[in-house]
KOLDRENPA-290007 format. One record per residue: residue in one letter; z, y, x of N, C-alpha, C in turn; chain. Coordinates in steps of 0.05 Angstrom, whole numbers, plus 5000, padded with zeros to 4 digits. Example, Ala and Ser with C-alpha at 12.3 -4.5 7.8 and 13.67 -1.06 7.14 Angstrom:
KOLDRENPA-290007
{A, {5156, 4886, 5264}, {5156, 4910, 5246}, {5156, 4934, 5264}, A};
{S, {5142, 4955, 5257}, {5143, 4979, 5273}, {5157, 5001, 5258}, A};
//
This chain:
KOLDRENPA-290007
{X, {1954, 1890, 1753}, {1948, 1897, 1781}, {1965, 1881, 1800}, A};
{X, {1953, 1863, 1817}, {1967, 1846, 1834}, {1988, 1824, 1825}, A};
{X, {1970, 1810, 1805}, {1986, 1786, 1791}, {2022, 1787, 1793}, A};
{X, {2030, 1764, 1776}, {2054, 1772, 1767}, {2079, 1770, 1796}, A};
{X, {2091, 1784, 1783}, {2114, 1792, 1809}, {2130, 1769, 1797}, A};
{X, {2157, 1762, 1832}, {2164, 1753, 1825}, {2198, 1767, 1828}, A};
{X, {2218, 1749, 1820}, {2252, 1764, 1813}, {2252, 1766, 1850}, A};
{X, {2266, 1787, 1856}, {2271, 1796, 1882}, {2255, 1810, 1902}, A};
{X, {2225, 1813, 1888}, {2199, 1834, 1894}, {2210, 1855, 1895}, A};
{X, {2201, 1875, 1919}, {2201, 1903, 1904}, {2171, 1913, 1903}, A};
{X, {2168, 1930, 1878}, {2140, 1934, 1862}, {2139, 1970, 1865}, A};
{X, {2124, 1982, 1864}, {2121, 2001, 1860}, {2114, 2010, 1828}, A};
{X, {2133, 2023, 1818}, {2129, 2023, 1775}, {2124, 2039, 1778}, A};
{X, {2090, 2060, 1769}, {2089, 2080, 1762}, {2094, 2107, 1780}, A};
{X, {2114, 2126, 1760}, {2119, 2150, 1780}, {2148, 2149, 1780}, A};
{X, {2164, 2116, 1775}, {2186, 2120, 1779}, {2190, 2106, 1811}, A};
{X, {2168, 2096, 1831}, {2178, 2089, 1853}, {2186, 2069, 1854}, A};
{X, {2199, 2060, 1886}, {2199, 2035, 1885}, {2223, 2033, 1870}, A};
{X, {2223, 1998, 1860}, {2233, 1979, 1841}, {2237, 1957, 1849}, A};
{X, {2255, 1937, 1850}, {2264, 1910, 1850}, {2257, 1900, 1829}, A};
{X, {2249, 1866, 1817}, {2251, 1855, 1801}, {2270, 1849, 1799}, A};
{X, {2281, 1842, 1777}, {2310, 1828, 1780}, {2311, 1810, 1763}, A};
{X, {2297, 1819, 1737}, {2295, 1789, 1728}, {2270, 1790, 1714}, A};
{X, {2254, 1764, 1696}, {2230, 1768, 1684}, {2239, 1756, 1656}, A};
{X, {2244, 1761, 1640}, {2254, 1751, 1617}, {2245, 1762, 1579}, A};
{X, {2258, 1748, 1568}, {2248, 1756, 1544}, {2272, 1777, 1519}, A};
{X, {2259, 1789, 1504}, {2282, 1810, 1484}, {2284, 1794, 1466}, A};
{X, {2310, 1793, 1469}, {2322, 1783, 1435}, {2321, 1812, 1419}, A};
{X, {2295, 1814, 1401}, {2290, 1838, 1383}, {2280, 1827, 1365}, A};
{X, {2284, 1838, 1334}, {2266, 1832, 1313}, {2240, 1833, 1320}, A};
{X, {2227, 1860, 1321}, {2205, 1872, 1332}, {2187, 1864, 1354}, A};
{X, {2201, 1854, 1365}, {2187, 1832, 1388}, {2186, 1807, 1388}, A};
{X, {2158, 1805, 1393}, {2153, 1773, 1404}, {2172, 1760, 1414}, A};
{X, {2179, 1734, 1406}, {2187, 1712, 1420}, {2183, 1716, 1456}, A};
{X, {2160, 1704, 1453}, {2153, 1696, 1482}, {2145, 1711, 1488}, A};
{X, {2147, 1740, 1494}, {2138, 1767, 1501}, {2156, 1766, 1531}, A};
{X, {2137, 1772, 1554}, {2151, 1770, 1570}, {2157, 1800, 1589}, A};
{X, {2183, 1805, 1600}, {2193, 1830, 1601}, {2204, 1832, 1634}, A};
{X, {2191, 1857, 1655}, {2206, 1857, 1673}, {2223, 1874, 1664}, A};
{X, {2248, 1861, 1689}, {2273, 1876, 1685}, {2274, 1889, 1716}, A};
{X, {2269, 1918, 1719}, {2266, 1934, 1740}, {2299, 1946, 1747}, A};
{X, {2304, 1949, 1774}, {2320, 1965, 1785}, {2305, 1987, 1805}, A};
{X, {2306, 2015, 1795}, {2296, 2029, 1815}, {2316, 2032, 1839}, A};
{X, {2300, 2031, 1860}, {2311, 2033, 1884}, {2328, 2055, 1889}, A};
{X, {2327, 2078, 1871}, {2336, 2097, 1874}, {2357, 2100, 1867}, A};
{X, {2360, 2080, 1837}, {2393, 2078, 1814}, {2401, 2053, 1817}, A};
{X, {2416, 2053, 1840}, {2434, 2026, 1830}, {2445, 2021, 1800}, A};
{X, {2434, 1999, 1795}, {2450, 2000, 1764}, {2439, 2012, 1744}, A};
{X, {2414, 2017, 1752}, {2386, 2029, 1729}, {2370, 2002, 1732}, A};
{X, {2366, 2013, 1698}, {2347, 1985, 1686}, {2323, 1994, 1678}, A};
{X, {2297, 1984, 1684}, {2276, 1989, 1666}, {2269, 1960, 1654}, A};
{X, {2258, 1961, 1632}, {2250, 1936, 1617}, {2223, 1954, 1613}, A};
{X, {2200, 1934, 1626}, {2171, 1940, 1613}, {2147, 1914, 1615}, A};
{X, {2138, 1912, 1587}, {2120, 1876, 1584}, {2111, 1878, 1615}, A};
{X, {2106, 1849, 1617}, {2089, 1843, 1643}, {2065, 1842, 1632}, A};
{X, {2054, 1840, 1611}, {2016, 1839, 1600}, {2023, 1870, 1591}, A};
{X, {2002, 1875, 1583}, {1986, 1900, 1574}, {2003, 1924, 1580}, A};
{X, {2014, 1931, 1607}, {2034, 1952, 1610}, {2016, 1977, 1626}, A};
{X, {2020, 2004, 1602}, {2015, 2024, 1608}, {2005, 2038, 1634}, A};
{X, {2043, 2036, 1653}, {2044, 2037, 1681}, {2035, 2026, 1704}, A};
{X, {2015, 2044, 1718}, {2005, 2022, 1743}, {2029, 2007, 1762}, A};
{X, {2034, 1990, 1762}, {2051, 1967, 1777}, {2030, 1961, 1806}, A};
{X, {2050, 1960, 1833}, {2041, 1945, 1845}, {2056, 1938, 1865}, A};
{X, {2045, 1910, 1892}, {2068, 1903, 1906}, {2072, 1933, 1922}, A};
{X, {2093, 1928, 1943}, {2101, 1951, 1952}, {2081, 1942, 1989}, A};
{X, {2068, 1961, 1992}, {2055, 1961, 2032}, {2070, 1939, 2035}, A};
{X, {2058, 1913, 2051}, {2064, 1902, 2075}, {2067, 1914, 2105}, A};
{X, {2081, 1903, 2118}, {2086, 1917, 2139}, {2055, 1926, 2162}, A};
{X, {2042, 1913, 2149}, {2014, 1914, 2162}, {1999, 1932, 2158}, A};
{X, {2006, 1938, 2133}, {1986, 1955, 2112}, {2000, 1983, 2121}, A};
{X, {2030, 1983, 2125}, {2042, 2007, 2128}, {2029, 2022, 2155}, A};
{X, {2038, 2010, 2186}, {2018, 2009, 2196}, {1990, 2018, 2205}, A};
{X, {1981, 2013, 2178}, {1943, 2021, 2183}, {1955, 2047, 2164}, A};
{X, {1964, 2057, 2143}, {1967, 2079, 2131}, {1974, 2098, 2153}, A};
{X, {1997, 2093, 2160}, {2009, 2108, 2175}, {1986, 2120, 2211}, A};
{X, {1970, 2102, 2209}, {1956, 2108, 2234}, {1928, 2119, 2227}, A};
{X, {1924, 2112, 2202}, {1904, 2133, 2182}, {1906, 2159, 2170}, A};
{X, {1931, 2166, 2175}, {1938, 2190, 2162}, {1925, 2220, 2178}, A};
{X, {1918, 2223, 2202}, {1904, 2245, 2214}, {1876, 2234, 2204}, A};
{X, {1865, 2214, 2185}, {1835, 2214, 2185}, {1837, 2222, 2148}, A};
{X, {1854, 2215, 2131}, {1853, 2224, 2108}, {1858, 2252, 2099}, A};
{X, {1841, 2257, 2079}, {1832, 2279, 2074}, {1850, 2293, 2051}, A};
{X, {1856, 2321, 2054}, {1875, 2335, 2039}, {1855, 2336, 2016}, A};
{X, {1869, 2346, 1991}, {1858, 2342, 1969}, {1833, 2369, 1964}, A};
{X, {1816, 2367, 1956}, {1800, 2389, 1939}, {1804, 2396, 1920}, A};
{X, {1812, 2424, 1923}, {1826, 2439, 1895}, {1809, 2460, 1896}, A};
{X, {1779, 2463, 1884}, {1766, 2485, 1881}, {1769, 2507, 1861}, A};
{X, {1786, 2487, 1845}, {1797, 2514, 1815}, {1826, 2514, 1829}, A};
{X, {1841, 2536, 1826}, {1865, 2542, 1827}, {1873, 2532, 1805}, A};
{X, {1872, 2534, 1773}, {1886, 2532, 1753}, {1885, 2501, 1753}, A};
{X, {1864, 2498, 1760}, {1864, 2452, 1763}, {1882, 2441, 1779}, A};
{X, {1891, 2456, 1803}, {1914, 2450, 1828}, {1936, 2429, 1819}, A};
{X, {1954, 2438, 1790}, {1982, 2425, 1786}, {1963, 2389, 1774}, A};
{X, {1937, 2397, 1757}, {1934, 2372, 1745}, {1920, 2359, 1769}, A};
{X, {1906, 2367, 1783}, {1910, 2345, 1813}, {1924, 2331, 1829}, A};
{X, {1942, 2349, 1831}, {1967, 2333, 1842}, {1982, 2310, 1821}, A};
{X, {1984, 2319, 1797}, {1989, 2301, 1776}, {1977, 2271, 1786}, A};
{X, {1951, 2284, 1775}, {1931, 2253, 1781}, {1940, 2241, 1803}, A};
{X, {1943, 2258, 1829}, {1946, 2234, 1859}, {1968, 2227, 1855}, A};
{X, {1994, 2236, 1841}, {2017, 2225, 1838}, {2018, 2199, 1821}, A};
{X, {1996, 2200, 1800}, {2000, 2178, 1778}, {1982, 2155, 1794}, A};
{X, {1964, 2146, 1812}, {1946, 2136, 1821}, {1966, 2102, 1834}, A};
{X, {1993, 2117, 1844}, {2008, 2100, 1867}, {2003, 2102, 1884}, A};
{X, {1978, 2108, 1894}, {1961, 2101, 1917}, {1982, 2122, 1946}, A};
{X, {1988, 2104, 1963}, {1998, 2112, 1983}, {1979, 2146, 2008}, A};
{X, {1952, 2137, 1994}, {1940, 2152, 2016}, {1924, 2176, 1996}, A};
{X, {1938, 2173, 1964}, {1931, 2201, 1945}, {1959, 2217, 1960}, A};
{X, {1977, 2205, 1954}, {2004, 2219, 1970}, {2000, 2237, 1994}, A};
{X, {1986, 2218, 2015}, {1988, 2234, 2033}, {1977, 2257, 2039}, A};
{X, {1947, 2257, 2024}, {1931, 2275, 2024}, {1948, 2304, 2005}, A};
{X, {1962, 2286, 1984}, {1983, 2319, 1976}, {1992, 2326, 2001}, A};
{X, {2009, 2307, 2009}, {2033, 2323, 2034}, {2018, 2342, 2046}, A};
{X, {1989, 2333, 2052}, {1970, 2348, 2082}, {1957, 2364, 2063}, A};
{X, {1955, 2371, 2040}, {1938, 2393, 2031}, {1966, 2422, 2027}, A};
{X, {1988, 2410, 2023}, {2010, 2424, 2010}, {2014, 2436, 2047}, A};
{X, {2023, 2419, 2058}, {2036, 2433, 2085}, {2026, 2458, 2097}, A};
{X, {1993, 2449, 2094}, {1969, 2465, 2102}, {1973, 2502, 2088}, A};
{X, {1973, 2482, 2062}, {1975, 2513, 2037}, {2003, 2535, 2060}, A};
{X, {2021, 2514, 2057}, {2054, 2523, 2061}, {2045, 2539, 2088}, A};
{X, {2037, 2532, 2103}, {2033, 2539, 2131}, {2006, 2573, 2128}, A};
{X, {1990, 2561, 2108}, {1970, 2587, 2112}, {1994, 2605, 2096}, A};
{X, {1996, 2597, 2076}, {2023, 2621, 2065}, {2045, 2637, 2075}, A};
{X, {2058, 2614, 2098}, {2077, 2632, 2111}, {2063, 2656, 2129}, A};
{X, {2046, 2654, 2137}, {2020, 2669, 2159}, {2025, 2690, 2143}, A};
{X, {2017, 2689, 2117}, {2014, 2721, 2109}, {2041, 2728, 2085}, A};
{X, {2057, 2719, 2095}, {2095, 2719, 2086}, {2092, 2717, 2063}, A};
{X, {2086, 2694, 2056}, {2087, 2681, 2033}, {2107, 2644, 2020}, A};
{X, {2118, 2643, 2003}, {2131, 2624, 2003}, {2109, 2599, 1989}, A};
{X, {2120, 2572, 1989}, {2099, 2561, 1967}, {2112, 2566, 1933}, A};
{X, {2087, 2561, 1922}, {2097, 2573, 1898}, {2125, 2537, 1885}, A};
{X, {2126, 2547, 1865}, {2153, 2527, 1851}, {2127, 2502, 1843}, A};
{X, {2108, 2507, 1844}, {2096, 2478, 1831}, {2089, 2458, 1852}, A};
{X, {2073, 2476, 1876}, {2076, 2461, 1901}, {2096, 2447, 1913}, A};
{X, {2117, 2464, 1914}, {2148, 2455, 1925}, {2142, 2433, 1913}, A};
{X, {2148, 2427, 1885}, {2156, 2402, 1865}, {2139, 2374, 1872}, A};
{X, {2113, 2390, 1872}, {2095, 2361, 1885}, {2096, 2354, 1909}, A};
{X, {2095, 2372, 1926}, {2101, 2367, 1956}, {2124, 2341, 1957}, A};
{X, {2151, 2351, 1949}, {2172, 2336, 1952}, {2178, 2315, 1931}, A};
{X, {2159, 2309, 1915}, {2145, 2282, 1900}, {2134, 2268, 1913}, A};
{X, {2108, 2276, 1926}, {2095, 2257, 1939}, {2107, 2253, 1961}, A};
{X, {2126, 2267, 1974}, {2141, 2252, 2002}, {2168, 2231, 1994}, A};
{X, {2175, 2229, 1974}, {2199, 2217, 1963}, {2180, 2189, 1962}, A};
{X, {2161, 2203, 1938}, {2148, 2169, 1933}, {2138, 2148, 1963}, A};
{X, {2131, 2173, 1984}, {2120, 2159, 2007}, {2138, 2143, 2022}, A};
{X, {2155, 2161, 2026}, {2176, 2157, 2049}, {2192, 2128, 2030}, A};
{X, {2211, 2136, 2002}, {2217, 2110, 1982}, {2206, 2079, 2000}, A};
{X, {2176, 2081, 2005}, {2159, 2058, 1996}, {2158, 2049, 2027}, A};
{X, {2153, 2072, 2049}, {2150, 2064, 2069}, {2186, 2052, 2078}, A};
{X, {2197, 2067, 2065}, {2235, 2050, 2075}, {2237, 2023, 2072}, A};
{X, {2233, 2015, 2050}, {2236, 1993, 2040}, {2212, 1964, 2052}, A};
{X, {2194, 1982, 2064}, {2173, 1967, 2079}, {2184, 1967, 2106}, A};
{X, {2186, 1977, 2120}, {2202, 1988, 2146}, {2229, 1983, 2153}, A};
{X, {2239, 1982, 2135}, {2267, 1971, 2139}, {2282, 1992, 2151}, A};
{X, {2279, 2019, 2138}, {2293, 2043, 2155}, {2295, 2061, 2132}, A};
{X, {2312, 2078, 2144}, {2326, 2103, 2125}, {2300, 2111, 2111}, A};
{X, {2301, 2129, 2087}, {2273, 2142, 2082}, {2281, 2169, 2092}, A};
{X, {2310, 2171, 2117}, {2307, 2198, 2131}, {2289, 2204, 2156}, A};
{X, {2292, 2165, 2157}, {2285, 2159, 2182}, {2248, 2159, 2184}, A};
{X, {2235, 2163, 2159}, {2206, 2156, 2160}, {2194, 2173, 2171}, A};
{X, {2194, 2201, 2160}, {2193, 2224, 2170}, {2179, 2223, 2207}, A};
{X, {2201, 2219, 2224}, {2196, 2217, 2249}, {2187, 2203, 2257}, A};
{X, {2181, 2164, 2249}, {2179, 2144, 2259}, {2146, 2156, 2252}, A};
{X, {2134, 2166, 2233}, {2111, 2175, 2221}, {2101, 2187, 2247}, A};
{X, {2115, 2220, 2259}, {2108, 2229, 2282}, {2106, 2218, 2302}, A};
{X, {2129, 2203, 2310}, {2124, 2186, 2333}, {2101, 2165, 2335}, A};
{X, {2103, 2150, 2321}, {2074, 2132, 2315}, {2051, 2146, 2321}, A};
{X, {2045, 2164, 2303}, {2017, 2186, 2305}, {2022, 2207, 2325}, A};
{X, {2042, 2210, 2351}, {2041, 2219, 2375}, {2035, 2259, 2363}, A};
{X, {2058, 2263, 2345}, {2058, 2286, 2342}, {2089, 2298, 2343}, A};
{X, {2084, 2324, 2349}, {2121, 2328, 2349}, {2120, 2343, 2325}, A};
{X, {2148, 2338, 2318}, {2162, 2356, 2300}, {2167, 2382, 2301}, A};
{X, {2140, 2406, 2297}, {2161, 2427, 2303}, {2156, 2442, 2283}, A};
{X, {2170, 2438, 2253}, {2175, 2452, 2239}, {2191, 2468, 2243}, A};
//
């Protein structure tokens, strides 16, 4: 997905978020190919964390991380994208799963806006969200906010508001 990266990219790996290349190289392993070629990931998150995973046939969806352009049109799309459809209750956690594994910036958001919604009809009738919601909720805003920082060039405390402000809403949690 989105031809090969190059050392100093940051990529989005999977459900570990954004990632730096750092280097593209090969394992000195019995078990492995020679010319088997290997990114060497830093998540943005662990300084000083390594992932090694092939650049051909790899499991994890990889991809570049939003251009500032792209962030932008997400960010100004987000009152038109749609919270998720959860017509089974017991299907709820493996939905969110799915939009979590996807990468997709605008499966994310549609958690945040289906979860907030839930959170908000819940408190109405003094209710908390349950522990699985919490968990995804604050998954899919890590992964968002992560991706939009690093695109943005701002805190991922700072996304949060730059989000409201942009989309001309206030904060009044």
């Amino acid at each position: 997905m989105g031809g090969l990266f190059k050392k100093g990219e940051y990529i989005v790996y999977g459900t570990t978020g954004v990632c730096m290349v750092k280097d593209i190289t090969t394992m000195d392993r019995e078990d492995v190919p020679k010319e088997k070629l290997y990114y060497v990931l830093e998540p943005a998150k662990t300084t000083g964390g390594r992932i090694m995973t092939p650049v051909e046939g790899n499991k994890s969806i990889m991809r570049r991380v939003l251009t500032r352009e792209e962030a932008y049109e997400l960010i100004d799309a987000i009152k038109t994208i749609d919270k998720l459809w959860v017509s089974d209750e017991k299907q709820r956690e493996n939905k969110y799963k799915e939009a979590l594994r996807t990468c997709d910036c605008k499966e994310w958001v549609g958690i945040i806006k289906t979860l907030y919604l839930r959170k908000k009809d819940r408190m109405v009738r003094g209710k908390r969200l349950t522990e699985v919601d919490e968990r995804y909720m604050k998954k899919a805003k890590e992964n968002l906010q992560g991706e939009l920082s690093v695109t943005l060039g701002i805190s991922e405390m700072e996304v949060e508001q730059f989000i409201l402000n942009r989309i001309g809403e206030e904060d009044n949690r």
